[in-house]
PAZAPA-4460 file (N, C-alpha, C; in steps of 0.05 Angstrom, whole numbers, plus 32768, in hexadecimal, padded with zeros to 4 digits):
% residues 224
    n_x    n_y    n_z   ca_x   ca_y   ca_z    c_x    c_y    c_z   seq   type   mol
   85EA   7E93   7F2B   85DD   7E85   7F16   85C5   7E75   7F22     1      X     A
   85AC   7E77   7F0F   8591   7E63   7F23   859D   7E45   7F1B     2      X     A
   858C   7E41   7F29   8593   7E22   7F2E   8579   7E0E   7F1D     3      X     A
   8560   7E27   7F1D   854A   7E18   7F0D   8555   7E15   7EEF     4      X     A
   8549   7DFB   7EEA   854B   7DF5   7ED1   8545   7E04   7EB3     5      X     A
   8557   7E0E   7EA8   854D   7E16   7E8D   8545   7DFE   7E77     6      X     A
   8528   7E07   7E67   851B   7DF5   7E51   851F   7E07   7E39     7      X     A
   852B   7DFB   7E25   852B   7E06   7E13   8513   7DEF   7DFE     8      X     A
   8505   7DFE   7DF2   84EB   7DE6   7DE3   84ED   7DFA   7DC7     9      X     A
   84F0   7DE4   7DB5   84E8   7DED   7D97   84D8   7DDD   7D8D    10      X     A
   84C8   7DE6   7D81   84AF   7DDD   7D67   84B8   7DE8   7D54    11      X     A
   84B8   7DD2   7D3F   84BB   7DD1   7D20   849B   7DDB   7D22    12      X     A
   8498   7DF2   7D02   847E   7DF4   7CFC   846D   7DDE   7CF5    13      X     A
   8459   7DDE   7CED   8450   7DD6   7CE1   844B   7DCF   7CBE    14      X     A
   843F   7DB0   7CAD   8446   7DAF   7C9C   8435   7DC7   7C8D    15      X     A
   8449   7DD0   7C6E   8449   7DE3   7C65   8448   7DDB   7C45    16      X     A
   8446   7DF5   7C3A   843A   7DE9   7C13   8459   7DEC   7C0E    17      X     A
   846C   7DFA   7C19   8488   7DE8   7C05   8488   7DD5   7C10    18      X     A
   8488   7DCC   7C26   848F   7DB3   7C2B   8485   7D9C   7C18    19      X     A
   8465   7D9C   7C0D   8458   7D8B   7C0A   846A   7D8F   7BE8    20      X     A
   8472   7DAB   7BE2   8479   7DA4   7BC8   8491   7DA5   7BC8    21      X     A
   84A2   7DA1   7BE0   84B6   7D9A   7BDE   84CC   7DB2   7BCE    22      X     A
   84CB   7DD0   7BD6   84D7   7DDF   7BCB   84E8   7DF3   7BDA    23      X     A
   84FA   7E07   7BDA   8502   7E11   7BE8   84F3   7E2B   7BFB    24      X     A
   84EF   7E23   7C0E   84D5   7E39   7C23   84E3   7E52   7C2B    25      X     A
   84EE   7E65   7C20   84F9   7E79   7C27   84E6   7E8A   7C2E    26      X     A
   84EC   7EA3   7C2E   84DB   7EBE   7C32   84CC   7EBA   7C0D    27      X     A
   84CF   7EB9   7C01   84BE   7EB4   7BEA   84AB   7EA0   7BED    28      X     A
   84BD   7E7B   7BEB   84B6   7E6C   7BEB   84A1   7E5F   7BF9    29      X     A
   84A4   7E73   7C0E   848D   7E67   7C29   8473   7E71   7C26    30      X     A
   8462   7E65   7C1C   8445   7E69   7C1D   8433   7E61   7C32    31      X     A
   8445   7E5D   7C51   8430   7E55   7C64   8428   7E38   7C68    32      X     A
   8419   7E32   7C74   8411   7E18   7C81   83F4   7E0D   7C72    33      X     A
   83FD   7DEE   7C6D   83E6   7DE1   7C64   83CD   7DDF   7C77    34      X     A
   83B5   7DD5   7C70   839E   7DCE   7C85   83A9   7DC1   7C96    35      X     A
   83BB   7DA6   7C8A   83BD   7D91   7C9C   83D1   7D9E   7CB8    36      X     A
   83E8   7DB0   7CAA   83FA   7DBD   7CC0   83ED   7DD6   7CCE    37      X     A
   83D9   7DD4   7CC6   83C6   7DEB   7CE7   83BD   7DD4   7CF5    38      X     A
   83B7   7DBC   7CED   83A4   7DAF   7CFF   83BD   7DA3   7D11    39      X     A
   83D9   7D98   7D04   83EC   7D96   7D14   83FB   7DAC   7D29    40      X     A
   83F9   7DC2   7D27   83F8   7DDC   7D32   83EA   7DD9   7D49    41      X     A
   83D5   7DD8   7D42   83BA   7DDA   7D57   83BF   7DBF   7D6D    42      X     A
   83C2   7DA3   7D60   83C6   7D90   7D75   83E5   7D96   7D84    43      X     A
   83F7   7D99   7D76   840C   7DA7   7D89   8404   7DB8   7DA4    44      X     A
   83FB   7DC4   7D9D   83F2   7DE1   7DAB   83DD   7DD8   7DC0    45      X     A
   83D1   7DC3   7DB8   83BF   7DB5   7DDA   83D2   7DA6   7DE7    46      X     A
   83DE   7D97   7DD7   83F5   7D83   7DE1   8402   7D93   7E02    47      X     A
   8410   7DAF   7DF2   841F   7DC2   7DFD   840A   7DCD   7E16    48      X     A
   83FE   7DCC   7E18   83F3   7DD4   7E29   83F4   7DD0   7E4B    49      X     A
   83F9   7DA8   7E51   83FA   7DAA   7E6A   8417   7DA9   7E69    50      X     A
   8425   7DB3   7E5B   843F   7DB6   7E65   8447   7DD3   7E65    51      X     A
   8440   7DE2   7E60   843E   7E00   7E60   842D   7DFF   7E83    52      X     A
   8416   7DF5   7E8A   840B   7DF4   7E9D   8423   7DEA   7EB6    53      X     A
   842C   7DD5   7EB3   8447   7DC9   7EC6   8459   7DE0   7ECC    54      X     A
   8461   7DE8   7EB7   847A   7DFC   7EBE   846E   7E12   7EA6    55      X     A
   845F   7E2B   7EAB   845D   7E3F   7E93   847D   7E4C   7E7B    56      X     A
   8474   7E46   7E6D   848A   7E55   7E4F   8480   7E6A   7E5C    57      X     A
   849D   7E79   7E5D   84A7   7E97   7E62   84AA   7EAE   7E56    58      X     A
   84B0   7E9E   7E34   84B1   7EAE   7E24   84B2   7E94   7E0E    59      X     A
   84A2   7EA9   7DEB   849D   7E94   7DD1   84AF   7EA6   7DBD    60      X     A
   84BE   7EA1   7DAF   84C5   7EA4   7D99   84C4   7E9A   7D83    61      X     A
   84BD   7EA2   7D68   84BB   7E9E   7D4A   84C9   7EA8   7D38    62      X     A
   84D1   7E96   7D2E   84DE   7E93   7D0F   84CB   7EA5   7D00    63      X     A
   84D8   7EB7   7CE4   84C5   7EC9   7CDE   84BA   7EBD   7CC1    64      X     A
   84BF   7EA8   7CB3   84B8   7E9B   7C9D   8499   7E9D   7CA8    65      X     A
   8483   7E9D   7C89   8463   7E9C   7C91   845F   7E81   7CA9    66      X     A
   8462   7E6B   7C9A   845D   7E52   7CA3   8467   7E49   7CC6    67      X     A
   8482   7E55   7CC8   847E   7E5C   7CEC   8473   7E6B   7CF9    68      X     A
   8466   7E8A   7CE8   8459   7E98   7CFC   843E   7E93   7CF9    69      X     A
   8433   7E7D   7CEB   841A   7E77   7CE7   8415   7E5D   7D02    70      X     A
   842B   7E50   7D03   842E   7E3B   7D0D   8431   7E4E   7D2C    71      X     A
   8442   7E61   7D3A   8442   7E6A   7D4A   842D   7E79   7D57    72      X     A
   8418   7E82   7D44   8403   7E8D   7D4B   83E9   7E78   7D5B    73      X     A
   83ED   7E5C   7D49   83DD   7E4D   7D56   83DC   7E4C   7D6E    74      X     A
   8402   7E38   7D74   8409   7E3C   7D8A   8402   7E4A   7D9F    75      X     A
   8403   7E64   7DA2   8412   7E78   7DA9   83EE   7E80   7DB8    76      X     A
   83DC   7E7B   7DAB   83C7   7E82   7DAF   83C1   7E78   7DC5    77      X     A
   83C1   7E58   7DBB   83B8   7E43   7DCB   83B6   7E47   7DE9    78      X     A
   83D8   7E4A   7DEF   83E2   7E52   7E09   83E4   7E68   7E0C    79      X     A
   83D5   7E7F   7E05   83D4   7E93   7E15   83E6   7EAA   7E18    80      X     A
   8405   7EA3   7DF9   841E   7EAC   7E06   8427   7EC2   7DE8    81      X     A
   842F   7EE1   7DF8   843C   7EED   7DDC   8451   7EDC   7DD2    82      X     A
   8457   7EDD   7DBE   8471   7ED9   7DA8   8474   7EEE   7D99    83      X     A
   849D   7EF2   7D98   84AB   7F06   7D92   84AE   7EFB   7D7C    84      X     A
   84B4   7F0C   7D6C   84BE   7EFB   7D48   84DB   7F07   7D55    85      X     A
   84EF   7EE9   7D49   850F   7EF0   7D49   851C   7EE9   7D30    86      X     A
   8521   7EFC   7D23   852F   7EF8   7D02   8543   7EE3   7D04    87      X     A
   8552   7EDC   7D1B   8570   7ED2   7D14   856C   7EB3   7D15    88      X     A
   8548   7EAB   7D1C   8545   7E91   7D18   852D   7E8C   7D04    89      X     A
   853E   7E9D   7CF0   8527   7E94   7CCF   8539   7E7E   7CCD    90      X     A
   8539   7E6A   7CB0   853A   7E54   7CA7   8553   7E61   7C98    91      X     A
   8563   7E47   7C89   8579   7E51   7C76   856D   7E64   7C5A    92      X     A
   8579   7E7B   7C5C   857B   7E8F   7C47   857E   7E7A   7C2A    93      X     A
   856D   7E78   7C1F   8569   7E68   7C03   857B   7E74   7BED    94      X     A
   8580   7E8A   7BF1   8586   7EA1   7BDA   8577   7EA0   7BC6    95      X     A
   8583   7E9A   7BA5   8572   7E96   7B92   8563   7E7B   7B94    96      X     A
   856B   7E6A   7BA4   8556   7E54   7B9A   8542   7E53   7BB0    97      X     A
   8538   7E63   7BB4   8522   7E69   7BC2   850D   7E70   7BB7    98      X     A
   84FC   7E53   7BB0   84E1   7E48   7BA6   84E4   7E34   7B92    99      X     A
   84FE   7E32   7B98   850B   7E20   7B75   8503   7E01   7B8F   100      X     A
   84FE   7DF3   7B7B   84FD   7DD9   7B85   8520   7DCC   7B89   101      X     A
   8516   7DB9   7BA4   852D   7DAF   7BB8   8539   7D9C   7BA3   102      X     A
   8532   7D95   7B8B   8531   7D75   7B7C   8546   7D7E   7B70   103      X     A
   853B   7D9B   7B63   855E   7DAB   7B4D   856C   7DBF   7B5D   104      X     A
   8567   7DBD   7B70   8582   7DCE   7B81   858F   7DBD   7B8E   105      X     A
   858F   7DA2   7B9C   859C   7D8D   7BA3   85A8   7D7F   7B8D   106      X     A
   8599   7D7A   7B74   85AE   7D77   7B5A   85C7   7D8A   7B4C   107      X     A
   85B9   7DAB   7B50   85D0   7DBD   7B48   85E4   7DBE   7B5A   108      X     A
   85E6   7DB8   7B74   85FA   7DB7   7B8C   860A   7DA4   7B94   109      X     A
   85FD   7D8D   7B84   8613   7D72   7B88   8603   7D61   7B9F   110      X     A
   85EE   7D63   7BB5   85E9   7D5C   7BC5   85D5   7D76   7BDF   111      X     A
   85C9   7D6B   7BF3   85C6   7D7F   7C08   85D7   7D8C   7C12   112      X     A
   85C6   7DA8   7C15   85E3   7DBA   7C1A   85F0   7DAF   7C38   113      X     A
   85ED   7DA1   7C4B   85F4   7D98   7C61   8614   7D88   7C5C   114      X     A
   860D   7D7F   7C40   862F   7D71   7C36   8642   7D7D   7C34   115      X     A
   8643   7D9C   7C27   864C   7DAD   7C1F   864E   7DC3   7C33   116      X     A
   864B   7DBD   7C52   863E   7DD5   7C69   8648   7DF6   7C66   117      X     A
   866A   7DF8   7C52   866E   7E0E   7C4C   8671   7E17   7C3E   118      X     A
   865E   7E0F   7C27   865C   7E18   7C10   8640   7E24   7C05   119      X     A
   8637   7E38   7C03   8620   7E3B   7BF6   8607   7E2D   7BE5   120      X     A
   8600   7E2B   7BE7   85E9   7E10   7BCF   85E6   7E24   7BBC   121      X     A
   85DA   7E41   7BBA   85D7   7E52   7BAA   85E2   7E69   7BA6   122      X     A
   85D9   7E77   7B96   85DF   7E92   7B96   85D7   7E9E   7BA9   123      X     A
   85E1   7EAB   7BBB   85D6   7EC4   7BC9   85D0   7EB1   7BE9   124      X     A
   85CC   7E96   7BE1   85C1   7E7F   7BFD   85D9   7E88   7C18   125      X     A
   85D9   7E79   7C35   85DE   7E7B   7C4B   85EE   7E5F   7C3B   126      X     A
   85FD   7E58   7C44   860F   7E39   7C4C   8602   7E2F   7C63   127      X     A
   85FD   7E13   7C5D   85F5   7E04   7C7E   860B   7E0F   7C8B   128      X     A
   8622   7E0A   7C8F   862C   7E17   7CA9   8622   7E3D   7CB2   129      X     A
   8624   7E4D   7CA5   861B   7E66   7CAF   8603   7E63   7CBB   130      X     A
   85F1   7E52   7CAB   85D5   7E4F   7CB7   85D4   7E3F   7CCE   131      X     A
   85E7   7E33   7CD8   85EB   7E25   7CF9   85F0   7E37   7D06   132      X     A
   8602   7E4B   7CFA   8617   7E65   7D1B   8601   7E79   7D13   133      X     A
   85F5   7E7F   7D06   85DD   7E8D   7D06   85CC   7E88   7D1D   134      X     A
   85BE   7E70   7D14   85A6   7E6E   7D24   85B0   7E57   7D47   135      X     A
   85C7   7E53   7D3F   85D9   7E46   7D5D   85D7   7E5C   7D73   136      X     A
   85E3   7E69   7D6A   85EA   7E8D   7D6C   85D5   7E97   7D7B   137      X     A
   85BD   7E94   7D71   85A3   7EA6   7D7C   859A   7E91   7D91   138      X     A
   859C   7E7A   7D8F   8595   7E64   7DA4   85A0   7E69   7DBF   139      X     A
   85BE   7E69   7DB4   85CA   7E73   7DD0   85C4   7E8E   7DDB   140      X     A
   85BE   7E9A   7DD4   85BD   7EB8   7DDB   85A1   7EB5   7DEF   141      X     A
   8591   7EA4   7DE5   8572   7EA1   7DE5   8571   7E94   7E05   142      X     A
   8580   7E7C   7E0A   8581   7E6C   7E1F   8590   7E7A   7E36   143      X     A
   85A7   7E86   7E33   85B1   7E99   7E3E   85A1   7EB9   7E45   144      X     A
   8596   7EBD   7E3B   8580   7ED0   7E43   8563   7ED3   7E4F   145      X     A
   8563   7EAC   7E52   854E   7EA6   7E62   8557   7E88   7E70   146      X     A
   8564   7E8F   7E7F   8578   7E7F   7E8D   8564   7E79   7EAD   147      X     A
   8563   7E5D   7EAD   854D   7E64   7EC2   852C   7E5C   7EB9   148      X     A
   8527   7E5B   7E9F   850B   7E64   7E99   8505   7E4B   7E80   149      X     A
   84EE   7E47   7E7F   84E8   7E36   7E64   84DC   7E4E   7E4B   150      X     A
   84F0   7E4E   7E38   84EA   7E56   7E1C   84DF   7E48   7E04   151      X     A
   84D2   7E51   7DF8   84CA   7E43   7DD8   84CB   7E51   7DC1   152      X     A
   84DA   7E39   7DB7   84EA   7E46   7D97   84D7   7E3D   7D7E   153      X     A
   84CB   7E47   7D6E   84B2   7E3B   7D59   84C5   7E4C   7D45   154      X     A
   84CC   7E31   7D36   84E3   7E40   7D1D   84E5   7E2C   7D06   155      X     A
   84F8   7E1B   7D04   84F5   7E03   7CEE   8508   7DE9   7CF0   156      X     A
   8502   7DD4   7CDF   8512   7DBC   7CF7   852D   7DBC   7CEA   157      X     A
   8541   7DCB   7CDF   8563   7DD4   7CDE   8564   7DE6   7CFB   158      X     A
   8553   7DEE   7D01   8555   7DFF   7D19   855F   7DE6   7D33   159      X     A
   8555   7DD7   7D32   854B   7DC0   7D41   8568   7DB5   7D46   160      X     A
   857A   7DB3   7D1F   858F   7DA8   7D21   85A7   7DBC   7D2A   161      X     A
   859F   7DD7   7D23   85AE   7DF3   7D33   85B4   7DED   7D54   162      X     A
   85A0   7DE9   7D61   8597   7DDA   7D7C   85B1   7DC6   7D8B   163      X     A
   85AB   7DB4   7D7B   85AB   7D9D   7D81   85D4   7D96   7D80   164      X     A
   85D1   7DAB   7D71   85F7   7DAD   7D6D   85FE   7DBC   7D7B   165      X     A
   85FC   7DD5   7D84   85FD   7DE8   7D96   85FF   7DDA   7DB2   166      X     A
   85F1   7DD3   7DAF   85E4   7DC2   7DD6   85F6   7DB1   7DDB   167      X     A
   8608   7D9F   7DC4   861B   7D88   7DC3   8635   7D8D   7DB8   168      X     A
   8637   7DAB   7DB5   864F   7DAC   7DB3   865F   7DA9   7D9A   169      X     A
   864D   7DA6   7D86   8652   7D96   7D6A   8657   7DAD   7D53   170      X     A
   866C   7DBB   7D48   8677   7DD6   7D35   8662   7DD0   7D1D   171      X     A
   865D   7DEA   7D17   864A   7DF3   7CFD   8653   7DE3   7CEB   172      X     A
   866F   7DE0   7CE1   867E   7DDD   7CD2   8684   7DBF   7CC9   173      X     A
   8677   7DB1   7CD9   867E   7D98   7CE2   8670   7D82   7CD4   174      X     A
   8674   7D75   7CBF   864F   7D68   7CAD   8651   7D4C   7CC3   175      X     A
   8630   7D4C   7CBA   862F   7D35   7CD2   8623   7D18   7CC3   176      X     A
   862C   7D07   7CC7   862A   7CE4   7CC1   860F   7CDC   7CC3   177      X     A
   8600   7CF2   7CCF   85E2   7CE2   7CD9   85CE   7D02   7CD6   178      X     A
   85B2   7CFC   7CD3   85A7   7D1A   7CDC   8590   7D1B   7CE9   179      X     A
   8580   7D30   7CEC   856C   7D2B   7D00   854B   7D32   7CF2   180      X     A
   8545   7D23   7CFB   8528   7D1B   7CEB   850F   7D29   7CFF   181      X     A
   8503   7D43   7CF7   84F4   7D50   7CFE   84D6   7D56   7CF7   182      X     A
   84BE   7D48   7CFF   84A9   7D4E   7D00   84A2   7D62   7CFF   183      X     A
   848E   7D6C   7CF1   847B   7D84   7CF2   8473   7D82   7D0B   184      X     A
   846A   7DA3   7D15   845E   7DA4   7D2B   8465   7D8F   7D34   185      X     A
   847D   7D8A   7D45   8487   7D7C   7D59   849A   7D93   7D6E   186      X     A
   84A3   7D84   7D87   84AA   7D87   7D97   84C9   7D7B   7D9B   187      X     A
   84E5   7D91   7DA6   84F3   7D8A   7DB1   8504   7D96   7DBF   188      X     A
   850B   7D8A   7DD8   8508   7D8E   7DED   8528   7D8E   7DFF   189      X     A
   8536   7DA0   7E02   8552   7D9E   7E0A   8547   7DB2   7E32   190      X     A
   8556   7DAC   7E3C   8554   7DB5   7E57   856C   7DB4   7E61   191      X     A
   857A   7DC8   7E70   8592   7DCC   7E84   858B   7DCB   7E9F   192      X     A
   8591   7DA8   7EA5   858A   7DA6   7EC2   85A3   7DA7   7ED0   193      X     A
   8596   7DAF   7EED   85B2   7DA8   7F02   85AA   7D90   7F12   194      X     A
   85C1   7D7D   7F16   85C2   7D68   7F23   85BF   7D6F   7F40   195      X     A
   85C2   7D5F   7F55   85BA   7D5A   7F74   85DF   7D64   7F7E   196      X     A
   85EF   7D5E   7F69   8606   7D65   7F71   860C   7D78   7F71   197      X     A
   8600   7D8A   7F5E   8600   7DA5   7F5B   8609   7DB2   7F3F   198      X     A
   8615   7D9B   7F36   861B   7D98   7F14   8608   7DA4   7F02   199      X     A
   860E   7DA4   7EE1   85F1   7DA7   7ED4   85F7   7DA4   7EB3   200      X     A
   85EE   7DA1   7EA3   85F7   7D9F   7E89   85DD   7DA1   7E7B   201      X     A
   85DA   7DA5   7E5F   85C2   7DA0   7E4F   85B9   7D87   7E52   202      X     A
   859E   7D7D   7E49   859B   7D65   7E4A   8581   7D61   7E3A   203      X     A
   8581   7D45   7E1E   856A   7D51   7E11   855F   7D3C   7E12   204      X     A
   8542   7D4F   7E1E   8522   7D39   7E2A   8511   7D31   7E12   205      X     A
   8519   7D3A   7DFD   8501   7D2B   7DE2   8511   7D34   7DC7   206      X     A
   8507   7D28   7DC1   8514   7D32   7D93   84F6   7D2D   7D8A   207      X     A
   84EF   7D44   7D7C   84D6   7D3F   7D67   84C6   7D38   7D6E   208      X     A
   84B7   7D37   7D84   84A6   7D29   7D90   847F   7D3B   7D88   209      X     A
   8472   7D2A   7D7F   845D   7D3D   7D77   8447   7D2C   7D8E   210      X     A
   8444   7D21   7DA0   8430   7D15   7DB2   8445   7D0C   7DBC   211      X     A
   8433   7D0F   7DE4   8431   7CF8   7DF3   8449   7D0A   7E0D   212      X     A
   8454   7D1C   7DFF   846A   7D2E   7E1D   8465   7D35   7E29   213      X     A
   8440   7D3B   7E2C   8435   7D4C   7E43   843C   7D3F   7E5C   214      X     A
   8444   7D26   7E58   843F   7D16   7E77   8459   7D15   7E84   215      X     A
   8477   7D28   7E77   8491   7D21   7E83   8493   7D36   7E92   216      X     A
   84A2   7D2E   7EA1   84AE   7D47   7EB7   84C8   7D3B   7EBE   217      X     A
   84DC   7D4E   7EAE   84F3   7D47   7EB0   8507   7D54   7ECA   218      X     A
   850B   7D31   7ED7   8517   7D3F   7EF6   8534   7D40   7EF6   219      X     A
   8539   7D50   7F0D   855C   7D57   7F10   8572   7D3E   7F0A   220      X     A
   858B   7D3F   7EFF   8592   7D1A   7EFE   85A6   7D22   7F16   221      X     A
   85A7   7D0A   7F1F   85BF   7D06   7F38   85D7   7CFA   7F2F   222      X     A
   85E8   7D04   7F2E   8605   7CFA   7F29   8612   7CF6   7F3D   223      X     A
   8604   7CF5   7F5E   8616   7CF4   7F76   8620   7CD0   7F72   224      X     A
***
């Protein structure tokens, strides 16, 4: 097994016209990225830059909704780097309420589907929990297949919370007391370092971060 550190880095796209109207962004619903979320795209994507320079991304992957591969393309340009489209980290399957506004599908469901994690919100929809071992699922597969290497995931910020449970150990299944609050075109940042002892575990260097990471360099921790 290497001993170099694996980076796993995800970016939430950029802001987008469901977002702004607040509706469900499926493969229908998604009409792509506002002005303002290319221009956040675009500052991401310089941001990203001297840290791609520090240690080069090895490989980019995208979410296949418009609004990440619009957002990926910025990116993706910026630095120089192909991106693979990977289906298994699209966004939750809307079913029918995909374009229906978030206002009457959180009223017809009793609450966010995150309350209900194994229950459907709609007809035909993913359950928050399937949509965790879904896109958990591909995460692991993803880090494990570039084991050793810094990867980037440009997908959507449930992805983020897909992540972030996976990495901690925390079941699909499981609703959680608190949740995680994701910036457009932001940055976050999980890494598997090994210690001086020779140990190693995940360890996460930023949440949502949209400025100012170019300047970390996250060193080995010592547990001797």
């Amino acid at each position: 097994m290497s001993d170099t550190d694996t980076d796993l880095l995800l970016v939430r796209h950029g802001e987008a016209h469901c977002n702004i109207a607040w509706v469900a962004g499926g493969d229908r619903g998604c009409t792509g990225l506002t002005p303002r979320g290319r221009e956040q795209a675009a500052g991401l994507a310089r941001a990203l830059r001297a840290l791609h320079a520090a240690r080069p991304i090895d490989m980019a992957y995208a979410a296949p909704r418009l609004r990440v591969r619009e957002t990926a393309q910025i990116v993706c340009d910026e630095l120089g780097l192909p991106v693979a489209a990977e289906p298994r980290l699209s966004g939750p399957d809307h079913g029918e309420a995909d374009g229906r506004p978030w206002a009457d599908i959180i009223a017809e469901f009793g609450g966010p589907p995150a309350d209900r994690p194994e229950e459907p919100f709609a007809p035909g929809s993913e359950s928050w929990s399937e949509f965790l071992i879904r896109a958990g699922g591909c995460l692991r597969e993803l880090t494990e297949l570039h084991r050793g290497q810094r990867v980037l995931v440009i997908a959507h910020g449930e992805t983020v919370e897909a992540a972030h449970r996976l990495l901690m150990g925390v079941p699909a299944v499981t609703p959680l007391p608190y949740g995680f609050s994701v910036a457009h075109a932001s940055l976050t940042w999980w890494s598997h370092r090994w210690s001086s002892a020779g140990s190693s575990r995940w360890s996460l260097v930023l949440h949502g971060a949209t400025d100012g990471f170019h300047t970390i360099r996250p060193s080995r921790e010592n547990r001797s």
